[in-house]
PyMOL Python script that loads the backbone (N, CA, C, O; Angstrom):
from pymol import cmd

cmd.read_pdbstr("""\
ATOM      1  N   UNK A   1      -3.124   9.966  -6.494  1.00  0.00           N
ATOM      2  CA  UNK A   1      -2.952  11.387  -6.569  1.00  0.00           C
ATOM      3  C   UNK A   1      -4.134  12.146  -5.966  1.00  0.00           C
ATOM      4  O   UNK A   1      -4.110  13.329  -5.626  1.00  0.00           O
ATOM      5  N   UNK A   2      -5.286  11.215  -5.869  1.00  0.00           N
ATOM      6  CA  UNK A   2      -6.553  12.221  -4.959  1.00  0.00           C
ATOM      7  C   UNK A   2      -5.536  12.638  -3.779  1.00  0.00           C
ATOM      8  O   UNK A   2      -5.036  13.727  -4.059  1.00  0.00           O
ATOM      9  N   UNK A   3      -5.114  12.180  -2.676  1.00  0.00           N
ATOM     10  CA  UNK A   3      -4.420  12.620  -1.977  1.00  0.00           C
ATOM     11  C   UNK A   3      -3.802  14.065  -1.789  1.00  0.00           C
ATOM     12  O   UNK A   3      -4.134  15.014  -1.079  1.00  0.00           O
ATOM     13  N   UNK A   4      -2.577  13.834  -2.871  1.00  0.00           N
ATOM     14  CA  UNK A   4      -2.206  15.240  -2.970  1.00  0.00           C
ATOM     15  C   UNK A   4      -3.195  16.551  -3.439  1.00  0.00           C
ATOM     16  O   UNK A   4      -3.038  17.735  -3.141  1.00  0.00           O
ATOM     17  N   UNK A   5      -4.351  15.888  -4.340  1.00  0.00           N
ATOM     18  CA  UNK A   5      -5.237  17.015  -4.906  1.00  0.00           C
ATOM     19  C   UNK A   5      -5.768  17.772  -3.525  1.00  0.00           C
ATOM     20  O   UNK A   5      -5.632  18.942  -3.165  1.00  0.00           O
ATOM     21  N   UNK A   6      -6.427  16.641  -2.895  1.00  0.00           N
ATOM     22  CA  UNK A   6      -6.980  16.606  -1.491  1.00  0.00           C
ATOM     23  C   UNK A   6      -6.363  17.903  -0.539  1.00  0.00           C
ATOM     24  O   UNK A   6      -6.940  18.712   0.188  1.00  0.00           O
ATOM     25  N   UNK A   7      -4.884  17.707  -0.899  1.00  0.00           N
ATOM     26  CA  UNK A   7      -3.925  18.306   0.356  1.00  0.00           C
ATOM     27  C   UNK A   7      -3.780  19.588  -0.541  1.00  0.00           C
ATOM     28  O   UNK A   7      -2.652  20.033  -0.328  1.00  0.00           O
ATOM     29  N   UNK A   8      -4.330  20.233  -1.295  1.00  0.00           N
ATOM     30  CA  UNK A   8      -3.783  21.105  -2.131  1.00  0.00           C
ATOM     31  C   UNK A   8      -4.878  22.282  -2.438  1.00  0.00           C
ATOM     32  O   UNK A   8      -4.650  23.477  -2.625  1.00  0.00           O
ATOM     33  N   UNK A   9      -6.836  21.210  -2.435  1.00  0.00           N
ATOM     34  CA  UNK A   9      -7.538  21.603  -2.197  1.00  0.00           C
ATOM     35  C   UNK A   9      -8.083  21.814  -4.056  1.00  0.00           C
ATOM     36  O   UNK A   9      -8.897  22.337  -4.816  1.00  0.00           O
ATOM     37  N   UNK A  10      -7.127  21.118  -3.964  1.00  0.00           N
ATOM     38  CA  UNK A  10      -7.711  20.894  -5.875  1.00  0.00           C
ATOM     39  C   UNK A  10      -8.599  19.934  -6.504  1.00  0.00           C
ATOM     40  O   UNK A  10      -8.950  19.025  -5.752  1.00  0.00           O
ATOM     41  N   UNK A  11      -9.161  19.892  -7.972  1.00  0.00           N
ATOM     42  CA  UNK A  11      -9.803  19.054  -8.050  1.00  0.00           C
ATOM     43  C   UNK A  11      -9.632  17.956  -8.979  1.00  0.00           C
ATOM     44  O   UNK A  11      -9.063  18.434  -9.961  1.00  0.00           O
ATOM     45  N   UNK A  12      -9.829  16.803  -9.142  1.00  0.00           N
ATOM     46  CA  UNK A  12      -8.986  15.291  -9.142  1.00  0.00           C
ATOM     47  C   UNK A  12      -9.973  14.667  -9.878  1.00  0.00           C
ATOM     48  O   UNK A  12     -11.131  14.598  -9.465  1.00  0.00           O
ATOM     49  N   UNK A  13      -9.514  14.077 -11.231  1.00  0.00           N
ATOM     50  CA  UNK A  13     -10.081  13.694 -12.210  1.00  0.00           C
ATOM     51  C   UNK A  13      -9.203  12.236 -12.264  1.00  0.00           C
ATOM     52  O   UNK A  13      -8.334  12.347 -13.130  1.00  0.00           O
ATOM     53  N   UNK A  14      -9.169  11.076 -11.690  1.00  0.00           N
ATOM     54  CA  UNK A  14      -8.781  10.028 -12.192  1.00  0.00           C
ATOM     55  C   UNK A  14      -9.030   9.173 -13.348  1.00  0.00           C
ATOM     56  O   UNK A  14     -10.099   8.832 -13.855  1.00  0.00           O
ATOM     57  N   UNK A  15      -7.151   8.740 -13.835  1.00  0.00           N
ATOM     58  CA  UNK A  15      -7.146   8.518 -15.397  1.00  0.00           C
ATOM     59  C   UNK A  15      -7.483   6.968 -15.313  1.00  0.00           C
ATOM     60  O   UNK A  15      -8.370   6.246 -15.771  1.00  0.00           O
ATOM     61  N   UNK A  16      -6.559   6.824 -14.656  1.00  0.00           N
ATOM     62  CA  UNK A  16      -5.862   5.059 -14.741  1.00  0.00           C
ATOM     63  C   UNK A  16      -5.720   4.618 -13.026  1.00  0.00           C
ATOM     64  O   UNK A  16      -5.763   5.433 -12.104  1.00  0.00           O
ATOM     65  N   UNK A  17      -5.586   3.488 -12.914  1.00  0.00           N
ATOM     66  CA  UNK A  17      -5.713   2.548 -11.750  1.00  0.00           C
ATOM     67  C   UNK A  17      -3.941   2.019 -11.814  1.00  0.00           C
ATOM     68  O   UNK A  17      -3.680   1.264 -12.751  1.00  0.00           O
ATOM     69  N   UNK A  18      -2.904   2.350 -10.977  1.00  0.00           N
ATOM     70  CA  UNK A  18      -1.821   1.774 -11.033  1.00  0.00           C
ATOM     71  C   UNK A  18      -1.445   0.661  -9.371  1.00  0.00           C
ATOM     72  O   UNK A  18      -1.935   0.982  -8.289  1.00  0.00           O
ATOM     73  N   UNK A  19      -0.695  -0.361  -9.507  1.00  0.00           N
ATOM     74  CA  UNK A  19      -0.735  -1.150  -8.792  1.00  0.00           C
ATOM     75  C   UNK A  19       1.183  -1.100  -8.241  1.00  0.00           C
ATOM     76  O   UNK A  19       2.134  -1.035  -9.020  1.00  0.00           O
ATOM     77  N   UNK A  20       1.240  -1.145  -7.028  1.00  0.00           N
ATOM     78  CA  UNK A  20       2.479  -1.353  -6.853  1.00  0.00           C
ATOM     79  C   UNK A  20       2.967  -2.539  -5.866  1.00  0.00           C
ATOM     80  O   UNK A  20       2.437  -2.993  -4.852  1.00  0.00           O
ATOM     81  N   UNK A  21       3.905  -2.803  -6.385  1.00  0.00           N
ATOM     82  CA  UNK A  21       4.121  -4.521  -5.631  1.00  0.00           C
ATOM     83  C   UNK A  21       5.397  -4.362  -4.729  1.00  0.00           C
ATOM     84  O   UNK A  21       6.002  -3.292  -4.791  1.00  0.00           O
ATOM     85  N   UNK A  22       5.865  -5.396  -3.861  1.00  0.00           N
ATOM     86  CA  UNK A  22       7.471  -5.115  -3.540  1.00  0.00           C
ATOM     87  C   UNK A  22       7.627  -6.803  -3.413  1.00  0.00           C
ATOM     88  O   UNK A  22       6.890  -7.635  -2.882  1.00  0.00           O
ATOM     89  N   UNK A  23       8.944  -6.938  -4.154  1.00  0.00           N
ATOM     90  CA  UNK A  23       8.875  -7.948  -4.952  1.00  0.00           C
ATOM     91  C   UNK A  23      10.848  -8.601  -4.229  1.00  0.00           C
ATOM     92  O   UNK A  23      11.962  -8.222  -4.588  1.00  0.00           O
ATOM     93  N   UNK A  24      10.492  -9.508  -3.309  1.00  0.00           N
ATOM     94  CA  UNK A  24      11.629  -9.950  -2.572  1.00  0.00           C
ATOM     95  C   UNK A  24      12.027 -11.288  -2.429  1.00  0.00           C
ATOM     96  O   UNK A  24      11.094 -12.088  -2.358  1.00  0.00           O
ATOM     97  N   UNK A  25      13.078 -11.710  -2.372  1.00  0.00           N
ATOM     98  CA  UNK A  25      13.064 -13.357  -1.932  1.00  0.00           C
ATOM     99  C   UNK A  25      12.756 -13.957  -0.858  1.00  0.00           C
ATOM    100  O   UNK A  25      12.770 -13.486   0.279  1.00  0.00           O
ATOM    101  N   UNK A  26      12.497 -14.910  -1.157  1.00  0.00           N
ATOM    102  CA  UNK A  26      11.564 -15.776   0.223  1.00  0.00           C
ATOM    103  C   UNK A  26      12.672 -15.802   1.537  1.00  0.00           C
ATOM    104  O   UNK A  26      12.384 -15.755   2.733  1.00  0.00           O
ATOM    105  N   UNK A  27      13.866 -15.882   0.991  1.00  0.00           N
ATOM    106  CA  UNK A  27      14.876 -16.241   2.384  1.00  0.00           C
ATOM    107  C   UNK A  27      14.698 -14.861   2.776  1.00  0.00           C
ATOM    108  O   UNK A  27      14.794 -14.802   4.002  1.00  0.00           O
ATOM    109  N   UNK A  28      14.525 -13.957   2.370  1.00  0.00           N
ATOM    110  CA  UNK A  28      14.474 -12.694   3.187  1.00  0.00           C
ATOM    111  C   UNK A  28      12.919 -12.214   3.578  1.00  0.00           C
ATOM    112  O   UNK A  28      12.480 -11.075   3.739  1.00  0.00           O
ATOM    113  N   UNK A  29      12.475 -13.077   3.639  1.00  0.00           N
ATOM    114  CA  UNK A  29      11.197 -12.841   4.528  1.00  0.00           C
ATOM    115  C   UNK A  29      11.379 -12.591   5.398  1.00  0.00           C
ATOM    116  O   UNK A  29      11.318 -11.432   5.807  1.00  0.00           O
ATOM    117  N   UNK A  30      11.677 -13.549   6.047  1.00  0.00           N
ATOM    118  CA  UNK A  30      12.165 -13.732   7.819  1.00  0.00           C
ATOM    119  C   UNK A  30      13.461 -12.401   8.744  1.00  0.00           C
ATOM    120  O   UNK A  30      13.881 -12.394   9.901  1.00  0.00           O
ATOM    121  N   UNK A  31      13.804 -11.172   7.219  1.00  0.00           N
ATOM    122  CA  UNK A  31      14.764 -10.060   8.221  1.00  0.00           C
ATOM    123  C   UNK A  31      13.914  -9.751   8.880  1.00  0.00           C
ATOM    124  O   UNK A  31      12.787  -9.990   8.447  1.00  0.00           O
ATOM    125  N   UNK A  32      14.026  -9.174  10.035  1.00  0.00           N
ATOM    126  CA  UNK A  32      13.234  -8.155  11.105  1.00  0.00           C
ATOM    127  C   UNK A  32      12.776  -7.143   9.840  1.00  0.00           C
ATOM    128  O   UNK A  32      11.757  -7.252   9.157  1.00  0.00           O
ATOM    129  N   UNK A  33      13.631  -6.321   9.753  1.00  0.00           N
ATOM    130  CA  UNK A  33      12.733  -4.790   9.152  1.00  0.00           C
ATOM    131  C   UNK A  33      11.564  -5.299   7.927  1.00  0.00           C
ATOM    132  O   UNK A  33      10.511  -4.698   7.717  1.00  0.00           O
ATOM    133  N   UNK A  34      11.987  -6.454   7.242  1.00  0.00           N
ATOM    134  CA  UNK A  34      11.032  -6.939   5.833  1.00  0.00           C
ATOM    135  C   UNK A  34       9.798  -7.393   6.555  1.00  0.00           C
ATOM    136  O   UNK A  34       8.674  -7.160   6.108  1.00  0.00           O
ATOM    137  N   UNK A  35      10.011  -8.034   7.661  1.00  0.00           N
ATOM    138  CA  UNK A  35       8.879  -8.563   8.621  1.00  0.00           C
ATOM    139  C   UNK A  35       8.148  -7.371   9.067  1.00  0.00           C
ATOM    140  O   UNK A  35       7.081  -7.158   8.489  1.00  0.00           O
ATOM    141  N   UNK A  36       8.519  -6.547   9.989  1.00  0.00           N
ATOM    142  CA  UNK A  36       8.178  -4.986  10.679  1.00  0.00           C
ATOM    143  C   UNK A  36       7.134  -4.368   9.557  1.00  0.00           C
ATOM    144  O   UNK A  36       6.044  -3.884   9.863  1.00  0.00           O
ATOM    145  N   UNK A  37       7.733  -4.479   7.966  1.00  0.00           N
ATOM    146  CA  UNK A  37       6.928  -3.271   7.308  1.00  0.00           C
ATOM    147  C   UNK A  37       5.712  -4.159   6.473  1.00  0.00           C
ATOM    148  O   UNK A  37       4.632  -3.771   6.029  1.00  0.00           O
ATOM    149  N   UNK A  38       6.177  -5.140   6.458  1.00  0.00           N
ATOM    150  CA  UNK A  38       4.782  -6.491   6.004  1.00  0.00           C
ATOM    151  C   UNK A  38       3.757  -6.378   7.259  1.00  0.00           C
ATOM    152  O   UNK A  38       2.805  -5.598   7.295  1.00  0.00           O
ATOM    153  N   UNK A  39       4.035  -7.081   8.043  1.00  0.00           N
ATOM    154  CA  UNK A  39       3.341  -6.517   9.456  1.00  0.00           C
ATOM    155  C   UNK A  39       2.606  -5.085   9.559  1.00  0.00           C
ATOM    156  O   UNK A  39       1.594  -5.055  10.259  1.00  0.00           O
ATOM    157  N   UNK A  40       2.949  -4.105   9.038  1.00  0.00           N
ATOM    158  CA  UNK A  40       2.780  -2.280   9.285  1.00  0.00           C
ATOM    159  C   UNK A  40       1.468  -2.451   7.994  1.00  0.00           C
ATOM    160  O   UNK A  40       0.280  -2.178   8.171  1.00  0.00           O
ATOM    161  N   UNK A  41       2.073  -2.955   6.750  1.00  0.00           N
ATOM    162  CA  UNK A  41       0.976  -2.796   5.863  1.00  0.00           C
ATOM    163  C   UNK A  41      -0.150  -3.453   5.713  1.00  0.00           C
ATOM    164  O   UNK A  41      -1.078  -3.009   5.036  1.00  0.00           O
ATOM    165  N   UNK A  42      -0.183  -4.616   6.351  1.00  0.00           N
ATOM    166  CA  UNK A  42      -1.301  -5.391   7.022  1.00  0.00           C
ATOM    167  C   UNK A  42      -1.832  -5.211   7.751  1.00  0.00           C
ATOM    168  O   UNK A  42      -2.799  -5.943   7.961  1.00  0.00           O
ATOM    169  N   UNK A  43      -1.543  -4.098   8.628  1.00  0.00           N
ATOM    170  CA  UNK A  43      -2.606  -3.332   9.851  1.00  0.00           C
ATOM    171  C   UNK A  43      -3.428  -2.210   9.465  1.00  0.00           C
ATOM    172  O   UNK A  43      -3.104  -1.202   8.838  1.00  0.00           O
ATOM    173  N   UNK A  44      -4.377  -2.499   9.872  1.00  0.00           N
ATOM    174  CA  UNK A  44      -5.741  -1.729   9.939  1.00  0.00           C
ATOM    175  C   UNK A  44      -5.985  -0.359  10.328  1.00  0.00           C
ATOM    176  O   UNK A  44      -6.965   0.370  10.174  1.00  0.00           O
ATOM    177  N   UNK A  45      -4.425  -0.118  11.078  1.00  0.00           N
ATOM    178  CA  UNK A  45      -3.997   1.496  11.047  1.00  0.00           C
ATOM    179  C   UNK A  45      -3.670   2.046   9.637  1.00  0.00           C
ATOM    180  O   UNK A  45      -4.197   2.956   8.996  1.00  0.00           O
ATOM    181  N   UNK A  46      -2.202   0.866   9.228  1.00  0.00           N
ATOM    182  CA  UNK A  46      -1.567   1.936   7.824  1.00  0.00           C
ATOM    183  C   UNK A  46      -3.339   2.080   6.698  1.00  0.00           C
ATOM    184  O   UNK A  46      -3.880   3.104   6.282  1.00  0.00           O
ATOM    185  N   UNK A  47      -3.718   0.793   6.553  1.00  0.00           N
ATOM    186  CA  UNK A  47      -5.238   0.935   5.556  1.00  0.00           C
ATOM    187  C   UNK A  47      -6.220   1.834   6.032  1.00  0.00           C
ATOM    188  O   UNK A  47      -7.040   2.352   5.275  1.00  0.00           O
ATOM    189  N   UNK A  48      -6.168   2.095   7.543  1.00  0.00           N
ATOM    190  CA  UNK A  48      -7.537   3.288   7.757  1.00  0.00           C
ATOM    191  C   UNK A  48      -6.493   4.848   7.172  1.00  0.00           C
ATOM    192  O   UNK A  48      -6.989   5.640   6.370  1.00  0.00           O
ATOM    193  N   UNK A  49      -5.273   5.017   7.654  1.00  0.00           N
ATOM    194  CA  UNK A  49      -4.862   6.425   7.024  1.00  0.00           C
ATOM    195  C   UNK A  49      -4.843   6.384   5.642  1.00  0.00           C
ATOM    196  O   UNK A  49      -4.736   7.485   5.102  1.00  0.00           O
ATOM    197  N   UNK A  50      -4.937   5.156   4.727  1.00  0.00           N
ATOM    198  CA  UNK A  50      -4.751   5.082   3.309  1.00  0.00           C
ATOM    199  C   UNK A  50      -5.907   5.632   2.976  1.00  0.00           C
ATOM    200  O   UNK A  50      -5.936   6.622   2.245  1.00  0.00           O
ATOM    201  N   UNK A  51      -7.347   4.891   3.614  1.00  0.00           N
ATOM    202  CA  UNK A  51      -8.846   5.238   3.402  1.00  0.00           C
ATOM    203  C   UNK A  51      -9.048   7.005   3.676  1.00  0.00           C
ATOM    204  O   UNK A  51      -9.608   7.786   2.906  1.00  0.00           O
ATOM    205  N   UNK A  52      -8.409   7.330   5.005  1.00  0.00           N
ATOM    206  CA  UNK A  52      -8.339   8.773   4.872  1.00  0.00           C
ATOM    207  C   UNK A  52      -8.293   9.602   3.560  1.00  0.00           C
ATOM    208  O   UNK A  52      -9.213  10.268   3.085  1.00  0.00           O
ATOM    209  N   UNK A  53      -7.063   9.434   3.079  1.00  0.00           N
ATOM    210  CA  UNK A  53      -6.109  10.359   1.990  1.00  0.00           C
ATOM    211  C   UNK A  53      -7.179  10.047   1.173  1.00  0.00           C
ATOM    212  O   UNK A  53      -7.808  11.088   0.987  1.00  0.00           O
ATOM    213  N   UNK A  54      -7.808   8.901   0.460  1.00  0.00           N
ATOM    214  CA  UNK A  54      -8.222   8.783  -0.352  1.00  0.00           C
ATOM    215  C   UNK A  54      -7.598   8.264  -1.549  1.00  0.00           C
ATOM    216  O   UNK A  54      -6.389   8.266  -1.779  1.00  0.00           O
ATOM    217  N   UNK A  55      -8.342   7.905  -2.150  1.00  0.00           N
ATOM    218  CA  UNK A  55      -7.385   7.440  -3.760  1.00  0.00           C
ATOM    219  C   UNK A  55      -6.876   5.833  -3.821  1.00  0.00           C
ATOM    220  O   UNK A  55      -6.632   5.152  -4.817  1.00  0.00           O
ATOM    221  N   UNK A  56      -6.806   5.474  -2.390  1.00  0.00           N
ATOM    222  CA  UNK A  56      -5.924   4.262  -2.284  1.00  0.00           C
ATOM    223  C   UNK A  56      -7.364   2.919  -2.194  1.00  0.00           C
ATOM    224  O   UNK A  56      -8.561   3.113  -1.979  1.00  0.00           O
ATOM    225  N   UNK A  57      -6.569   1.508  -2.476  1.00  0.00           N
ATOM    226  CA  UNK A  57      -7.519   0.366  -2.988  1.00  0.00           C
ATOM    227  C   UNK A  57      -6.197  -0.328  -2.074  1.00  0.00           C
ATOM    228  O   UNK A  57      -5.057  -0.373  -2.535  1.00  0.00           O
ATOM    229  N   UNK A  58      -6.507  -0.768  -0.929  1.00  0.00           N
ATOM    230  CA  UNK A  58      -5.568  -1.320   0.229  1.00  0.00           C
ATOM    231  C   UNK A  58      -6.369  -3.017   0.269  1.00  0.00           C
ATOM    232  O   UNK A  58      -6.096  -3.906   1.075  1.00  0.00           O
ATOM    233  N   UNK A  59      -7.177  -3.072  -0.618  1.00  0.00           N
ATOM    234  CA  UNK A  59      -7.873  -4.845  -0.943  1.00  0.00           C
ATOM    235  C   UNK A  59      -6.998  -5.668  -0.772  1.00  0.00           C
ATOM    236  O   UNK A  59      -7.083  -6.561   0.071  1.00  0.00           O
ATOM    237  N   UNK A  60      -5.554  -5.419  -1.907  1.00  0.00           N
ATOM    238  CA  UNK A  60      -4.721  -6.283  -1.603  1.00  0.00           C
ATOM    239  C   UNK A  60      -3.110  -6.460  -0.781  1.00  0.00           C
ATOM    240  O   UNK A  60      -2.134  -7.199  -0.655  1.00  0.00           O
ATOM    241  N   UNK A  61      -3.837  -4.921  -0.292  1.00  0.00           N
ATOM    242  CA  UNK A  61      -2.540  -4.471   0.591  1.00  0.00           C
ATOM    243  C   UNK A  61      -2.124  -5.952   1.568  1.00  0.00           C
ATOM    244  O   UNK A  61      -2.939  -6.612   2.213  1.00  0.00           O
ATOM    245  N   UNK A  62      -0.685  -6.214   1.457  1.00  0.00           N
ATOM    246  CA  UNK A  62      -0.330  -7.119   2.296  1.00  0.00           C
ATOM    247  C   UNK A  62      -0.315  -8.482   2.256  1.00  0.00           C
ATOM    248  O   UNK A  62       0.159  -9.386   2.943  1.00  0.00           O
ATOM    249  N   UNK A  63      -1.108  -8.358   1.044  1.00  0.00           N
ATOM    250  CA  UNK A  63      -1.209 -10.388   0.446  1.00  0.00           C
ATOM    251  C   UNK A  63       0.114 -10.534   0.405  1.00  0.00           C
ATOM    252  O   UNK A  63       0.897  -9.624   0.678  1.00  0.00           O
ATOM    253  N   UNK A  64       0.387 -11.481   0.123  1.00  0.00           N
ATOM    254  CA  UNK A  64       1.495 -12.287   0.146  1.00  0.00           C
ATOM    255  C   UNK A  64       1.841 -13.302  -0.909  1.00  0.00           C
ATOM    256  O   UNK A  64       1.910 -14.398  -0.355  1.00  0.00           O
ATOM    257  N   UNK A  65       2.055 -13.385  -2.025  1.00  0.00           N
ATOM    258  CA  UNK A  65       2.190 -14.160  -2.782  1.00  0.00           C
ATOM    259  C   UNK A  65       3.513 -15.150  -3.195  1.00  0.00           C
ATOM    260  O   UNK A  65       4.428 -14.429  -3.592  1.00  0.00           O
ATOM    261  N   UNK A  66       3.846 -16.461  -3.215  1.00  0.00           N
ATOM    262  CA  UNK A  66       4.985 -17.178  -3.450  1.00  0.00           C
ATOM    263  C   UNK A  66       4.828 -17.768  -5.011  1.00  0.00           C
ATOM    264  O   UNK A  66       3.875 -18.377  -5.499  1.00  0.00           O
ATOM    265  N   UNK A  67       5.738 -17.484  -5.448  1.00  0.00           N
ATOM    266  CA  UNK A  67       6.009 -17.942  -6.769  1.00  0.00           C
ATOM    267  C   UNK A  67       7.361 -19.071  -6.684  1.00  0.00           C
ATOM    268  O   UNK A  67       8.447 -18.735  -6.210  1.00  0.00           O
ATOM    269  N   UNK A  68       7.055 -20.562  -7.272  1.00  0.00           N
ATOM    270  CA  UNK A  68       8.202 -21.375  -6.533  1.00  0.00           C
ATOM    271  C   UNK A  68       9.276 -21.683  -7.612  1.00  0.00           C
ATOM    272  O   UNK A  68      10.290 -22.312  -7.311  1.00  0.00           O
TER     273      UNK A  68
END
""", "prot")
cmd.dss("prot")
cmd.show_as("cartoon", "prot")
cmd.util.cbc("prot")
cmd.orient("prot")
């Protein structure tokens, strides 16, 4: 939410640390678009505009984890 405070020109008191995952099956790794936006969030573009806005923790942006 620094972000929006940011864009609003307000001022930003963070409460809590929230984490968001996207959570898919392995056979659908391999669609084009699931590939395209894994690919997008692993680049050093989408994490430098994240670093912009502010607020964002892009550490584990893009890991990849298999659970079998």
């Amino acid at each position: 939410m620094l972000a929006a405070a940011r864009a609003l020109d307000l001022g930003f008191v963070p409460l809590a640390n929230e984490r968001y995952d996207l959570v898919l099956l392995a056979r659908d790794r391999t669609l084009p678009p699931l590939n395209w936006l894994l690919d997008l969030v692993k680049g050093a573009e989408f994490c430098g505009v994240a670093a912009h806005l502010g607020g964002y923790d892009t550490r584990c942006t893009g890991q990849e984890i298999f659970i079998g």
